[in-house]
DRENGUMI-459848 format. One record per residue (C-alpha): x, y, z; residue number from 0. Coordinates in pm, 1 decimal. Layout:
<node <X,Y,Z>,NUM>;
...
END
This chain:
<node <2463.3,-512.4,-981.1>,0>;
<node <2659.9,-249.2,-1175.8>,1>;
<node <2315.1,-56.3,-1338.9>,2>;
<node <2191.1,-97.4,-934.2>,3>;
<node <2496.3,92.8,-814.0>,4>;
<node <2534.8,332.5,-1148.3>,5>;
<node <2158.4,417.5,-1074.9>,6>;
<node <2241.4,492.2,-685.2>,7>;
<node <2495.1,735.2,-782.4>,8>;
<node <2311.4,876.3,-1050.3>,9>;
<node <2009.6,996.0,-853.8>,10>;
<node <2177.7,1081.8,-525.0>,11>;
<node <2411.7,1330.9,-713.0>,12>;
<node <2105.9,1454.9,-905.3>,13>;
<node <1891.6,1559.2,-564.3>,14>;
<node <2145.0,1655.2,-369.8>,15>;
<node <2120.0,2028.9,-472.4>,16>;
<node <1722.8,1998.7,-368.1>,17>;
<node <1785.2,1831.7,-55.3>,18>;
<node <2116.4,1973.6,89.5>,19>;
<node <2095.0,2200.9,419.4>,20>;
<node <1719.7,2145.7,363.9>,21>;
<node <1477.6,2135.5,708.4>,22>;
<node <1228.4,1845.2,658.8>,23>;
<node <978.8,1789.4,878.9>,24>;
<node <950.6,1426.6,826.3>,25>;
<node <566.7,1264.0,974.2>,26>;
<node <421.7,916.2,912.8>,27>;
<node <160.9,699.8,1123.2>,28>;
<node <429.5,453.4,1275.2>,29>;
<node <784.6,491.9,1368.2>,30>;
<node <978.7,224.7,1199.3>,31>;
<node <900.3,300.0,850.3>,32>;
<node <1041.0,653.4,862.1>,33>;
<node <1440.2,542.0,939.5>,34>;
<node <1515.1,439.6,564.0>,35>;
<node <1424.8,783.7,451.6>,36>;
<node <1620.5,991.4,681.9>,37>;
<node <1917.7,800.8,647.2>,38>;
<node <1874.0,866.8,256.6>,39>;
<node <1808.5,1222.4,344.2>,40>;
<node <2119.2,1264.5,564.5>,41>;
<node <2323.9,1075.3,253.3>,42>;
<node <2163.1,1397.5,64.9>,43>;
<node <2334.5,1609.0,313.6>,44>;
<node <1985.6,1734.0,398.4>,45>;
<node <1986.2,1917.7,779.3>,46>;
<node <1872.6,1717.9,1033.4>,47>;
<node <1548.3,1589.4,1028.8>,48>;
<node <1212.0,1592.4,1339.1>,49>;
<node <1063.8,1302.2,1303.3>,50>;
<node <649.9,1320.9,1439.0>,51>;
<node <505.9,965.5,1449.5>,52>;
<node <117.5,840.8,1512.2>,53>;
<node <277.4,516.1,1741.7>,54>;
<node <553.1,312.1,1799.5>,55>;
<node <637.2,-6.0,1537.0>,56>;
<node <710.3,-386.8,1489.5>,57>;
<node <1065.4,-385.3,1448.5>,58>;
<node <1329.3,-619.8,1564.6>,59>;
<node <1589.4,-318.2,1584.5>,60>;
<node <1574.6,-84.9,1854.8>,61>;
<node <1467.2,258.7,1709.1>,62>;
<node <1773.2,501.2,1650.9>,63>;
<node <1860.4,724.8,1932.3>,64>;
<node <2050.9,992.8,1707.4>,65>;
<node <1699.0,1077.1,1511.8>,66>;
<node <1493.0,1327.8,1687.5>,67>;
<node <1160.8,1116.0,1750.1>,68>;
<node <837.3,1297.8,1857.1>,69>;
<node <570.1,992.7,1898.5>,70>;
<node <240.6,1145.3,1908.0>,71>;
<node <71.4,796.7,2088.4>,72>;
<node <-258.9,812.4,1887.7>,73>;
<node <-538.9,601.2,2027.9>,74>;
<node <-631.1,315.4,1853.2>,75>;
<node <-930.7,305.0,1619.6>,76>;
<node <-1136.9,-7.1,1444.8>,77>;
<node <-890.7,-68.4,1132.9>,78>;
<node <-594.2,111.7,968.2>,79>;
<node <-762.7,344.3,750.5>,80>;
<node <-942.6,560.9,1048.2>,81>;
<node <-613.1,506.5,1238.1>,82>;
<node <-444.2,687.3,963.5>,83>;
<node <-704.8,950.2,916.6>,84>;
<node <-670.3,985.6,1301.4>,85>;
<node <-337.2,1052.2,1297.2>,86>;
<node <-378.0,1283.3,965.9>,87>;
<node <-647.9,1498.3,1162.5>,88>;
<node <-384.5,1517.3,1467.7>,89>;
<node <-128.3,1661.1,1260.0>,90>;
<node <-346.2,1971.4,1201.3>,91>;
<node <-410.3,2023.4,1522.7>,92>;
<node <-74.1,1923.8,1726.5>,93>;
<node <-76.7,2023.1,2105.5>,94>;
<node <76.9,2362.6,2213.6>,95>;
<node <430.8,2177.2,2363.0>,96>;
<node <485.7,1981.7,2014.4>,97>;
<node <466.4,2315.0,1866.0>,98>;
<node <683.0,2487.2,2052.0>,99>;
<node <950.7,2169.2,1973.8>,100>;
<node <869.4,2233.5,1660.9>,101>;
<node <947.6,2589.7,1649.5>,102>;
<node <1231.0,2549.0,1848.6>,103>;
<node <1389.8,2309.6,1567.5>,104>;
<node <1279.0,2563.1,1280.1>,105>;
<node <1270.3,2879.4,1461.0>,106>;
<node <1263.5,3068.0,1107.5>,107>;
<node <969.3,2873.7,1009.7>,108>;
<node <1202.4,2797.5,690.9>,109>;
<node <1104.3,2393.5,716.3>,110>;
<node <888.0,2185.4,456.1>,111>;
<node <694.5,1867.1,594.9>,112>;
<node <693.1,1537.2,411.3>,113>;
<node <555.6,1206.8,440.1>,114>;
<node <604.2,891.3,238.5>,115>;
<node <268.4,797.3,175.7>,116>;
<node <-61.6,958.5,344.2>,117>;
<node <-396.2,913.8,245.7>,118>;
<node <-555.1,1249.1,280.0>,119>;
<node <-409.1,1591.5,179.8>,120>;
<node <-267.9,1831.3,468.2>,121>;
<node <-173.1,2161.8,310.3>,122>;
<node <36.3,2256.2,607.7>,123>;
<node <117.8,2110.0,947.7>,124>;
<node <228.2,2391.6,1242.8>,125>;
<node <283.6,2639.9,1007.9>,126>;
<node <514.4,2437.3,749.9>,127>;
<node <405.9,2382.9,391.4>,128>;
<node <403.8,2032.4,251.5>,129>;
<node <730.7,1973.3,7.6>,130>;
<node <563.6,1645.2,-247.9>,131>;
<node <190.5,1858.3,-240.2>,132>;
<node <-64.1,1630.8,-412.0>,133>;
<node <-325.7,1830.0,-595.7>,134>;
<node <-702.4,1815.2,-547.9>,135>;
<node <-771.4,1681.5,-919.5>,136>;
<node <-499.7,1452.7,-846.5>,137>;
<node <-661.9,1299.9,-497.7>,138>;
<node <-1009.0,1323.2,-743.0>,139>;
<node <-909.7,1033.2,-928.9>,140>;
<node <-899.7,771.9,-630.6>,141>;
<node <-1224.7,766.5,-575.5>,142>;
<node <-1368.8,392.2,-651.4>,143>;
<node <-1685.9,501.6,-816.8>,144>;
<node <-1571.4,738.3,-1052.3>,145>;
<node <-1283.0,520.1,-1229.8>,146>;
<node <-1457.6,311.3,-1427.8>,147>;
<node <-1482.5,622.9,-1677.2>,148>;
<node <-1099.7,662.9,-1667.1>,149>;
<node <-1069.9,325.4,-1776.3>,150>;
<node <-1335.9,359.1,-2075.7>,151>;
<node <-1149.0,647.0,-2196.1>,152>;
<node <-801.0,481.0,-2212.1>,153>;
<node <-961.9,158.6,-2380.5>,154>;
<node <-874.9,-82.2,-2064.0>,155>;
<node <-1061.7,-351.8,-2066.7>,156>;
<node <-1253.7,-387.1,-1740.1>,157>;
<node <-1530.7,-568.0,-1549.8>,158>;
<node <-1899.0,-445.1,-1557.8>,159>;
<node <-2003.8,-218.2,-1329.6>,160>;
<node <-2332.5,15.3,-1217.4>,161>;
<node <-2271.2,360.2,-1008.1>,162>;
<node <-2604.8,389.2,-780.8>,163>;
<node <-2711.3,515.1,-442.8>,164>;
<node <-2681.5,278.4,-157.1>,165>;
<node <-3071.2,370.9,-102.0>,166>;
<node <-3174.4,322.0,-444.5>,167>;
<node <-3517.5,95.1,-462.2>,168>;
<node <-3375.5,-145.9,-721.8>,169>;
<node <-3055.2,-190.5,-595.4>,170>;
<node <-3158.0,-594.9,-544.2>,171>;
<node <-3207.1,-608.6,-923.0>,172>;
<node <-2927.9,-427.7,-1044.0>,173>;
<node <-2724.3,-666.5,-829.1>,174>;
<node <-2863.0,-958.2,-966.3>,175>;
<node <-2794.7,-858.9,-1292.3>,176>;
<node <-2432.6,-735.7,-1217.1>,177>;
<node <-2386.7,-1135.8,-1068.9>,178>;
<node <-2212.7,-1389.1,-1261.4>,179>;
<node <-2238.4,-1655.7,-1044.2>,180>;
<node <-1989.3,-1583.8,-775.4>,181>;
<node <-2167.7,-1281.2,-667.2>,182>;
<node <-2101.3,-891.1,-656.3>,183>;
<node <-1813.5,-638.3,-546.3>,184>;
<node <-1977.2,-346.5,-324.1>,185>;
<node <-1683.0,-60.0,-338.2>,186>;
<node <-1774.1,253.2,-122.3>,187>;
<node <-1739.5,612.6,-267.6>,188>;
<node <-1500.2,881.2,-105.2>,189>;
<node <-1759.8,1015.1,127.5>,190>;
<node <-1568.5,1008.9,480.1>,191>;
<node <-1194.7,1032.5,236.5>,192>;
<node <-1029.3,829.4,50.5>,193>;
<node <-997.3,405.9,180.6>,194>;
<node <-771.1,149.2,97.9>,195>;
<node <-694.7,-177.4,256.5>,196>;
<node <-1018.6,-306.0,131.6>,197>;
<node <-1169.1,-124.9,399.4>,198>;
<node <-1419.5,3.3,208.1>,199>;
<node <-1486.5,-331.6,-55.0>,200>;
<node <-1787.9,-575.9,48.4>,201>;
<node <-1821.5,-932.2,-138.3>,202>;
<node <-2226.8,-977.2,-149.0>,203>;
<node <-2168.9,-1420.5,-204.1>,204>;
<node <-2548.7,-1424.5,-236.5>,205>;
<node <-2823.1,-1186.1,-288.9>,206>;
<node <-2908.8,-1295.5,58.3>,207>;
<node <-2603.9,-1139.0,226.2>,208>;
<node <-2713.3,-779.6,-0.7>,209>;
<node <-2911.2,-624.1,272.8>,210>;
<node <-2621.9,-631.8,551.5>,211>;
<node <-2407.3,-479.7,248.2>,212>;
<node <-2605.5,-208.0,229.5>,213>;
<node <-2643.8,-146.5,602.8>,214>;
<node <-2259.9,-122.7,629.8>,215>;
<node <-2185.6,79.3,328.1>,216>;
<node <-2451.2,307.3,401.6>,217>;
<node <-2239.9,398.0,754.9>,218>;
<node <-1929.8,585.5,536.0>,219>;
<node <-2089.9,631.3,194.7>,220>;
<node <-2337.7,819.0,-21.2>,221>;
<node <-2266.1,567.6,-344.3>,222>;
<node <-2091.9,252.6,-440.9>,223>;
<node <-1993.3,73.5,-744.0>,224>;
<node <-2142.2,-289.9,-747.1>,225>;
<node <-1954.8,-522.4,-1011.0>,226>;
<node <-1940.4,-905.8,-1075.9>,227>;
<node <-1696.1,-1063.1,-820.1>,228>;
<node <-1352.3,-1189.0,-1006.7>,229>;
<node <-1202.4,-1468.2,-918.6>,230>;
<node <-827.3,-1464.2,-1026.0>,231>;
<node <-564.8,-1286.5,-833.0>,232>;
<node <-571.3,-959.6,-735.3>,233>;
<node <-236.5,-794.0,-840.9>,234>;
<node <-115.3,-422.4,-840.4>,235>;
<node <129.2,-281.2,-1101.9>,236>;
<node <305.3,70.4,-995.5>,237>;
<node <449.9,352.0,-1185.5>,238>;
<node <576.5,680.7,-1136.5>,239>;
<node <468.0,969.9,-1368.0>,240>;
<node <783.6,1237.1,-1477.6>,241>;
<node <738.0,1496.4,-1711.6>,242>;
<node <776.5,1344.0,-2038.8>,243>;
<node <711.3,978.8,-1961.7>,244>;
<node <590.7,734.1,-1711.8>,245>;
<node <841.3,426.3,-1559.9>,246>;
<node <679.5,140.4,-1493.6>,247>;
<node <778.8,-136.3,-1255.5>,248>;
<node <700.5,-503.0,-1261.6>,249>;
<node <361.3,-666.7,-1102.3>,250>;
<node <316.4,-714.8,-735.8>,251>;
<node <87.4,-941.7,-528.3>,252>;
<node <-185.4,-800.2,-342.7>,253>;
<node <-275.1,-1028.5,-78.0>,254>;
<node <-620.8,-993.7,-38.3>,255>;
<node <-799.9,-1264.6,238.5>,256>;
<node <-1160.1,-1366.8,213.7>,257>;
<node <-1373.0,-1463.3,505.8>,258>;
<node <-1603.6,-1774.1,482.0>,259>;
<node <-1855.6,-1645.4,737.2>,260>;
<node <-1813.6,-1209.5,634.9>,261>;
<node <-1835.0,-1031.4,397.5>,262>;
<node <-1553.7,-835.3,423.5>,263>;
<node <-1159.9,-857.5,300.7>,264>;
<node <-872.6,-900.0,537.9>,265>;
<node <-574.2,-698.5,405.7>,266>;
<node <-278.8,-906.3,418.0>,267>;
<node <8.7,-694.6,235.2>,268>;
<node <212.5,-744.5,-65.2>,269>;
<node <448.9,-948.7,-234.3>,270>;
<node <679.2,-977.9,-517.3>,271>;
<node <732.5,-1325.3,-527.8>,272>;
<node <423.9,-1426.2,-743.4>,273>;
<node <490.8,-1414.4,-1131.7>,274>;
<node <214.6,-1413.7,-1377.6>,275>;
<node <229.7,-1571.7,-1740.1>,276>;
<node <438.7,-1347.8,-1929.3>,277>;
<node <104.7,-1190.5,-2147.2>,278>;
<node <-34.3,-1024.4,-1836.1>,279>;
<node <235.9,-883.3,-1643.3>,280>;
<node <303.1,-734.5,-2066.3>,281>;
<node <-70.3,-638.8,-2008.2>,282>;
<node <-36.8,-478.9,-1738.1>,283>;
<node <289.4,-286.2,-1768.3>,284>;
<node <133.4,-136.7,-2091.8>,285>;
<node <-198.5,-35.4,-1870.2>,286>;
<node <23.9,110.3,-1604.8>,287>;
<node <212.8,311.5,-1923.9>,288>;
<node <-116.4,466.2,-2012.3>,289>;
<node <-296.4,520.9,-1768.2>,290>;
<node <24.3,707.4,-1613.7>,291>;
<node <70.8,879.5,-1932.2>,292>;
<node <-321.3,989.8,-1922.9>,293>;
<node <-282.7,1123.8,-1603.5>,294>;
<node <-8.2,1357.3,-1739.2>,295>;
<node <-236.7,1501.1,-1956.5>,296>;
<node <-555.8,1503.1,-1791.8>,297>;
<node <-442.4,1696.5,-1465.6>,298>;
<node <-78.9,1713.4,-1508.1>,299>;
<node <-21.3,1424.5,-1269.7>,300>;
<node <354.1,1393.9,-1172.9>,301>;
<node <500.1,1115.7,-929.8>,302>;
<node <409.9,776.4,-793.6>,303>;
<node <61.4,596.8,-895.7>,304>;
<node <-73.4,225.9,-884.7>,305>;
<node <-328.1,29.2,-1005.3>,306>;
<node <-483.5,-264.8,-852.4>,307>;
<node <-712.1,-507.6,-999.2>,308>;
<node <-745.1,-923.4,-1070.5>,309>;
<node <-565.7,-1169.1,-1333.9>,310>;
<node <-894.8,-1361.3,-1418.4>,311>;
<node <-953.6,-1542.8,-1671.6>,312>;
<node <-952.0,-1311.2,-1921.0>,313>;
<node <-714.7,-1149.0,-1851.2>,314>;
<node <-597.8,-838.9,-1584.0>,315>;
<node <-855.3,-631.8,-1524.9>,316>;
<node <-840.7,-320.2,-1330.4>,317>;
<node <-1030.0,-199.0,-1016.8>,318>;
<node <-878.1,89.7,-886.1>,319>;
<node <-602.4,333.0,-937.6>,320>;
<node <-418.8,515.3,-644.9>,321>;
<node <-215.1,816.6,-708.3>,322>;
<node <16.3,799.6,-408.6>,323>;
<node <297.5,671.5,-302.3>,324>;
<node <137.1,332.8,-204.8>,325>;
<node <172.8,20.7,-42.5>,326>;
<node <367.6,-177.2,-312.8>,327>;
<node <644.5,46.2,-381.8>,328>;
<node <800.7,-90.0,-91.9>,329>;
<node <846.7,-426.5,-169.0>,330>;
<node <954.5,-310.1,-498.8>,331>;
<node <1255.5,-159.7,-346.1>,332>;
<node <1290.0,-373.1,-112.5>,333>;
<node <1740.6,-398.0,-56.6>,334>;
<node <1780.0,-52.5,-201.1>,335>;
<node <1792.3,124.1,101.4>,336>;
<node <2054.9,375.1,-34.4>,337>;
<node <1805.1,447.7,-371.7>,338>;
<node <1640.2,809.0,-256.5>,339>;
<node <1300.3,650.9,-387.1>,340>;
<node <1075.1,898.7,-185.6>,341>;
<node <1272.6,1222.3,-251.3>,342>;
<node <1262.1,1168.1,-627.6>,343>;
<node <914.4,1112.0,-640.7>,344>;
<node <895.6,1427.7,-381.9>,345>;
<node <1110.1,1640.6,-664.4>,346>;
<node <874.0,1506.0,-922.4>,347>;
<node <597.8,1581.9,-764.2>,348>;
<node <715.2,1939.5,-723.7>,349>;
<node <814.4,1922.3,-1102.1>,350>;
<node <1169.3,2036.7,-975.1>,351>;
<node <1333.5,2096.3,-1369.0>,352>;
<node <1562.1,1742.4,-1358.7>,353>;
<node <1683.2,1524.8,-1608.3>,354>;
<node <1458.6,1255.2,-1450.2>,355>;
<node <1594.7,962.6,-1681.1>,356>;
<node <1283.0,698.4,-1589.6>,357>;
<node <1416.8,468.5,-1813.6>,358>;
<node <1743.3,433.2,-1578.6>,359>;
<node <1456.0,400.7,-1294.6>,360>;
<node <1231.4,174.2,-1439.6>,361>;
<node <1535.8,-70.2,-1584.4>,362>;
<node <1679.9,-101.1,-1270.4>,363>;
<node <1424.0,-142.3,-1001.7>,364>;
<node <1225.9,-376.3,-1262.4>,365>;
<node <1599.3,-583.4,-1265.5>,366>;
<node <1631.6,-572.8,-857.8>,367>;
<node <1253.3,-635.4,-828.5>,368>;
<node <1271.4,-950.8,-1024.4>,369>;
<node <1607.5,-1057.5,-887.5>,370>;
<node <1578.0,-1020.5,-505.3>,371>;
<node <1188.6,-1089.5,-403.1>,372>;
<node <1003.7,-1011.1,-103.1>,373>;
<node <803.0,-1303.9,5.8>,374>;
<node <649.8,-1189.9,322.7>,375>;
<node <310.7,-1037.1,426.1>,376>;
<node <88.7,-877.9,699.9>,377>;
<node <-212.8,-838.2,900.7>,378>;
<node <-342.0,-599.5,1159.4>,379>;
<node <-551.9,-726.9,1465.6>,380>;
<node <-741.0,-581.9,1735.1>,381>;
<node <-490.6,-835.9,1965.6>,382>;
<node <-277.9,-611.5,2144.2>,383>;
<node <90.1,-731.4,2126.2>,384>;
<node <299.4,-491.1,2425.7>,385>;
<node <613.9,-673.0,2305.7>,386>;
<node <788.4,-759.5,1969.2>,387>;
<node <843.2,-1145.4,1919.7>,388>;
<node <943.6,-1400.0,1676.1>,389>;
<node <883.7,-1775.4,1623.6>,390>;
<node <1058.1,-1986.6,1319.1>,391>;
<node <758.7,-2195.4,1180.7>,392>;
<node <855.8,-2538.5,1024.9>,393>;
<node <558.5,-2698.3,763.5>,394>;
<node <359.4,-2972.1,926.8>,395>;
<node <150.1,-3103.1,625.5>,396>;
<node <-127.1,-2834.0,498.6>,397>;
<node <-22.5,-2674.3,832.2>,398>;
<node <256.8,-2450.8,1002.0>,399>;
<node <414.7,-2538.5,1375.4>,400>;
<node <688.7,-2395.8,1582.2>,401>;
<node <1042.3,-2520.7,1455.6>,402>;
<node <1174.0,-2821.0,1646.1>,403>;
<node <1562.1,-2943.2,1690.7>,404>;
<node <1576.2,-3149.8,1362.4>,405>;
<node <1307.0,-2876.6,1134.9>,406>;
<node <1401.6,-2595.9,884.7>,407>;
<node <1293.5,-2301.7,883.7>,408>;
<node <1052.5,-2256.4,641.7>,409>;
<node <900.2,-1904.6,766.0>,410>;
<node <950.5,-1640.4,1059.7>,411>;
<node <666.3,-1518.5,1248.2>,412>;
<node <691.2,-1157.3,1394.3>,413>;
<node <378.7,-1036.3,1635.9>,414>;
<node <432.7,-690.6,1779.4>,415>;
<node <229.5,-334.3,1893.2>,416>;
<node <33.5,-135.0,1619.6>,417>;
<node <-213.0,157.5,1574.8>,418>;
<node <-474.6,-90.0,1582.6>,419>;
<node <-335.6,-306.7,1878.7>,420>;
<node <-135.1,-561.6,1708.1>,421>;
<node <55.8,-693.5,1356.4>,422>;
<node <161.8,-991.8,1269.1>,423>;
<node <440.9,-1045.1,981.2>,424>;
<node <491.3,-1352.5,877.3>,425>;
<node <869.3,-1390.8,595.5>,426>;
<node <900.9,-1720.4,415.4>,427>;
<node <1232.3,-1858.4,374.9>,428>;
<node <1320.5,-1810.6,2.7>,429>;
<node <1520.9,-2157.6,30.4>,430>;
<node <1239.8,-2345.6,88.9>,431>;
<node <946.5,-2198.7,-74.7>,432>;
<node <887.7,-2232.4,-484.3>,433>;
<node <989.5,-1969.9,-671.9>,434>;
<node <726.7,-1790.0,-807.2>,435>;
<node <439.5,-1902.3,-616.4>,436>;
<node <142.1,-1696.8,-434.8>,437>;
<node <246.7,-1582.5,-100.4>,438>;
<node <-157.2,-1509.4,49.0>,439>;
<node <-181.4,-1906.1,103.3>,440>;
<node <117.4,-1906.7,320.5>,441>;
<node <-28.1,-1632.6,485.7>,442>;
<node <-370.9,-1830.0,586.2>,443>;
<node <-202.4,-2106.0,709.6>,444>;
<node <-0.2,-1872.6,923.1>,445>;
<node <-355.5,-1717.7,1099.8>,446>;
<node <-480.1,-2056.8,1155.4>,447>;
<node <-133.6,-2124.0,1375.4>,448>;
<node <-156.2,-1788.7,1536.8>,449>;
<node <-543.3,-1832.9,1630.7>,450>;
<node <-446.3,-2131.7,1823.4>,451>;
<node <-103.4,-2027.2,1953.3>,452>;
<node <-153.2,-1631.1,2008.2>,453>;
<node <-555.0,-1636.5,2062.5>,454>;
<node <-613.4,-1427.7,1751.0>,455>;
<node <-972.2,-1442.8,1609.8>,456>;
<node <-930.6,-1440.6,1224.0>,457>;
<node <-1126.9,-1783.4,1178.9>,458>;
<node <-1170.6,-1936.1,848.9>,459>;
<node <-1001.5,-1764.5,549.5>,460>;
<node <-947.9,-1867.4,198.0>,461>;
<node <-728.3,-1688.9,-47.0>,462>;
<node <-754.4,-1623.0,-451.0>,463>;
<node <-763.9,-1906.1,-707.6>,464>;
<node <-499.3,-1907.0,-998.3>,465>;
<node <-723.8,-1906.8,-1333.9>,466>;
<node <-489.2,-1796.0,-1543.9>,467>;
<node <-224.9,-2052.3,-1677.8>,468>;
<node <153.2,-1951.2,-1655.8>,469>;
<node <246.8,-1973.0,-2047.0>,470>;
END
């Protein structure tokens, strides 16, 4: 589209005095995701980039052999989050030989590091300050205890909620209380850092199920925030703050998997092909607005933010906000790989003195958002995949099975390596599938064909209920 390409142009010619000749140390936890931005970078006529990565991808490219690749090969740990804080904690204390590479790359020590998206706050790494620096009352906010306050003070409306100890006497009663029938949301304070992936979220069904809670929280937190559980779908809506205003983008699909027999969450990515009635995703543009505008004020926030929560029946209501560059953004841009997403919201964050123009920003990714969607998701296992594969899934009733000679494609399954052993991706043919429908039931029917195909142990999942109606 014209505003697409007029957009491109716009911001690449606005960066390009930040970024050119510039040494960036460029880290993330996997591989894969780091080629988009140094391609962008090189079309900023940035110097070439070393590239430090936790593990090897999924991909179904072979990764570039002109990028200068340092793979660290972090060990594995129980789910993403401590794989990423892993990885995080490496980074401050590399070995002796991938700091002499590094030194021999950046000999004046004149290098910045950067990262897309991280989940803890490294000041430095070998010597080389971070260029996109988060500050401490900025991290402060994600903490999943201490937001309901935000909310209160920007009049969002919000679900019920009590901040106690996880050794308090009563905690039984104030549960029971809190329950409105479906039982309560345990969410863990930021005690061992900051958590996302519903890592640290618990669904109590019953107050019989309260005590094993408690155990489990009590592992990786001091407090938690115990609230009614929603039913509705959980949705995020993302923004980035500038200077003078805050863009917002359009809503996104968090697929969030529920176990019949745990009480946990299985992440299972994000998607934009969902599309709420046209009063919430209104809703919840005007809550991303001011809650990004709040942050401006409150601790002079600048750059990329989200907010997750639930479209129940009342309405969205909020859960959490996360002021990083996270998960969503990328289906968001998704077919914009020449849009320098990341090193705007890296100049932002700097508050480099730019003519920002969000409204450009927000008009056109909101237009490409809604125009090309991302129907696809994911889920880490502790299966260990050595070897990316892919099988084209036909539908077989309320099931999926592997495509025969007559059969069209109505999804792609991709298993490959992770941090964690394995992922599984599973894309749904846009041809086939309705528009605007949920992706996370595709997604459970996909684990039930790869626990009998792959030997994957997910078991019995169920996914949110719409509430809401679409007018």
């Amino acid at each position: 589209m014209k505003r697409t390409k007029e957009a491109i142009d716009y911001y690449r010619n606005l960066l390009r005095p930040i970024y050119k000749n510039r040494k960036l140390l460029h880290v993330a936890d996997v591989d894969v995701g780091m080629v988009g931005v140094a391609r962008v970078l090189e079309s900023l006529g940035a110097a070439p980039p070393l590239l430090i990565a936790g593990n090897q991808g999924t991909s179904a490219t072979e990764f570039p052999s002109d990028l200068n690749l340092i793979t660290l090969g972090i060990v594995a740990s129980s789910n993403m989050v401590e794989t990423t804080r892993t990885f995080e904690r490496s980074l401050t204390d590399l070995p002796i030989g991938i700091r002499e590479q590094i030194q021999q790359w950046d000999p004046q020590c004149e290098a910045n590091w950067v990262c897309a998206a991280t989940l803890g706050e490294i000041s430095s790494i070998s010597g080389r300050e971070k260029y996109g620096k988060r500050l401490p009352e900025w991290t402060a906010v994600e903490d999943k205890t201490t937001i309901d306050s935000f909310w209160d003070s920007i009049g969002v409306q919000r679900a019920r909620s009590r901040i106690v100890s996880v050794s308090q006497h009563d905690i039984l009663e104030i549960a029971a209380d809190l329950d409105e029938g479906r039982g309560t949301v345990w969410a863990a304070d930021n005690r061992e850092g900051v958590h996302g992936g519903a890592i640290g979220i618990r669904w109590a069904k019953n107050n019989g199920e309260i005590t094993g809670v408690v155990d489990e929280l009590r592992e990786f937190a001091d407090q938690v925030r115990i609230a009614p559980f929603l039913e509705g779908v959980p949705m995020s809506i993302h923004g980035v703050v500038f200077p003078t205003t805050t863009a917002v983008f359009r809503p996104v699909e968090l697929i969030t998997l529920r176990y019949r027999d745990q009480s946990r969450f299985l992440w299972g990515g994000c998607s934009t092909s969902y599309d709420p009635n046209v009063q919430d995703r209104v809703e919840m543009r005007e809550v991303a607005r001011r809650a990004g505008n709040a942050l401006r004020e409150n601790v002079n926030f600048r750059g990329p933010f989200s907010i997750d929560g639930v479209i129940t029946e009342l309405g969205f209501m909020p859960t959490e906000l996360n002021p990083r560059m996270s998960g969503g953004f990328g289906p968001l841009t998704k077919g914009l790989p020449d849009l320098p997403f990341a090193p705007l919201c890296w100049a932002a964050m700097e508050n480099e003195d730019l003519d920002y123009k969000p409204d450009l920003l927000e008009q056109m990714i909101v237009e490409h958002a809604d125009s090309e969607r991302l129907l696809r998701g994911h889920v880490v296992t502790s299966r260990s995949f050595k070897e990316t594969s892919q099988i084209n899934l036909a539908r077989d009733g309320q099931e999926y099975k592997e495509l025969c000679n007559d059969d069209v494609v109505d999804a792609t399954l991709t298993c490959g390596p992770s941090p964690t052993g394995g992922i599984i991706f599973l894309e749904l043919n846009k041809e086939t599938s309705t528009s605007g429908a949920l992706v996370a039931p595709e997604v459970v029917r996909a684990l039930r064909f790869c626990d009998q195909r792959h030997g994957t142990d997910f078991g019995p999942l169920d996914c949110a209920k719409e509430v809401r109606g679409k007018s």
